[in-house]
C-alpha positions as CSV (number, residue, x, y, z in Angstrom):
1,X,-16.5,58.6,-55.3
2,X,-13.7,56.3,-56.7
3,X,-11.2,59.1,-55.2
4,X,-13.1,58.5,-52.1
5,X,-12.9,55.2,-51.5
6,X,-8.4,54.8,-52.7
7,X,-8.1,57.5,-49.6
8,X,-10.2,55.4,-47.1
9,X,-8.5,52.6,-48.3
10,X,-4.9,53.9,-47.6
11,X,-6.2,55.2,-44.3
12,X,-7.2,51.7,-43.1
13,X,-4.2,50.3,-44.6
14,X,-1.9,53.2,-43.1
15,X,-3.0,52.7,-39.5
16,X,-2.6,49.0,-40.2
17,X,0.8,49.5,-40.2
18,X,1.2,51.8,-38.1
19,X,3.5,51.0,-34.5
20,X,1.1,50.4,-31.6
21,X,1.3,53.0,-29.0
22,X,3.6,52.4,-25.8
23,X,2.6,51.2,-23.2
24,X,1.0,53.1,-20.4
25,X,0.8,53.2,-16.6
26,X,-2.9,52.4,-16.7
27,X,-2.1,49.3,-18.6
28,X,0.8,47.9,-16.6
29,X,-1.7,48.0,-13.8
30,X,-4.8,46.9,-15.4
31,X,-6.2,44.4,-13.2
32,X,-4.4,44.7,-10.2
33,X,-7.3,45.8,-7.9
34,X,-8.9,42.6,-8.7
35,X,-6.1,40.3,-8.1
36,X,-5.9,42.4,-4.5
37,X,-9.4,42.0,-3.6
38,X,-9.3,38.1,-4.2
39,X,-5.9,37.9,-2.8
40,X,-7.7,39.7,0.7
41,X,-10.9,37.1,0.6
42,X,-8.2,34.0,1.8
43,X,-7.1,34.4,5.1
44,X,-5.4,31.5,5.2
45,X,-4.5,30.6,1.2
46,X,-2.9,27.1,2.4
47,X,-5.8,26.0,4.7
48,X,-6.5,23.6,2.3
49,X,-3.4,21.4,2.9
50,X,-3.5,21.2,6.6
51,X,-7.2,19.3,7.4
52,X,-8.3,19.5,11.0
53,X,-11.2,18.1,13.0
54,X,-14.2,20.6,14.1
55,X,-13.5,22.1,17.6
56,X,-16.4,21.7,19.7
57,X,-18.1,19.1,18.6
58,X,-18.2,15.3,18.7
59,X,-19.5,13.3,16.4
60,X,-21.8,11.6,18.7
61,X,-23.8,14.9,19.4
62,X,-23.4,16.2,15.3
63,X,-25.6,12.9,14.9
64,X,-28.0,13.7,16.9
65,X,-28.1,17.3,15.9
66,X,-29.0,15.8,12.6
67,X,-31.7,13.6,13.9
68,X,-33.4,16.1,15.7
69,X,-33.6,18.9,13.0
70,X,-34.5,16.1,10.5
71,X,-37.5,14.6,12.6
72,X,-38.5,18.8,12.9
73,X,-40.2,18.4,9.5
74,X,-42.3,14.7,10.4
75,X,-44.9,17.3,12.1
76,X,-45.8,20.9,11.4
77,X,-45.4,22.9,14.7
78,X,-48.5,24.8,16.2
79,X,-49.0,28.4,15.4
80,X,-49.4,29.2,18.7
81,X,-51.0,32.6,19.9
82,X,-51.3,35.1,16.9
83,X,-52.0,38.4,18.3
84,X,-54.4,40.1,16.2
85,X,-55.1,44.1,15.6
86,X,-58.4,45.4,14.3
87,X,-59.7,41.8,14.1
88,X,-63.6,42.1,13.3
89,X,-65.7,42.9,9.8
90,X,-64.3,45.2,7.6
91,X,-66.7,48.3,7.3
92,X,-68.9,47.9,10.3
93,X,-68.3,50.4,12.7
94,X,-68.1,49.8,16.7
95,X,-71.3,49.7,19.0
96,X,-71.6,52.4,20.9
């Protein structure tokens, strides 16, 4: 047992010591498809920097865009006409 445990011990120890491996392809391009997929979700990486107005709207109609979809919850809307199939009881069956 004790002849056991001095080889175990020199084994850890041994690879310890030991030279890591070289490096290899996989690891100089480990992560590299990941960098490309975020690099590909900016289509314009500088955006940021160069702040323009909205096209197409004003802010005169943005205001009352607001206005209107906010004063859209003051009232419920109507359900209007539900069309219904098989409306009746359950388990009576038709007149004939």
């Amino acid at each position: 047992m004790r002849e056991l445990s001095v080889v175990m011990s020199l084994a850890v120890l041994g690879a310890a010591c030991s030279t890591p491996a070289p490096e290899s392809p996989i690891d100089r391009h480990f992560g590299q498809a990941s960098r490309a997929a975020r690099a590909a979700q900016f289509s314009d990486p500088e955006a940021a920097q160069r702040v323009r107005a909205p096209l197409g709207l004003d802010g005169a109609a943005a205001a009352a865009g607001v206005t209107r979809y906010q004063r859209s919850f003051d009232a419920p809307s109507s359900a209007g006409n539900v069309f219904n199939i098989g409306v009746g009881s359950a388990g009576v069956a038709p007149a004939k």
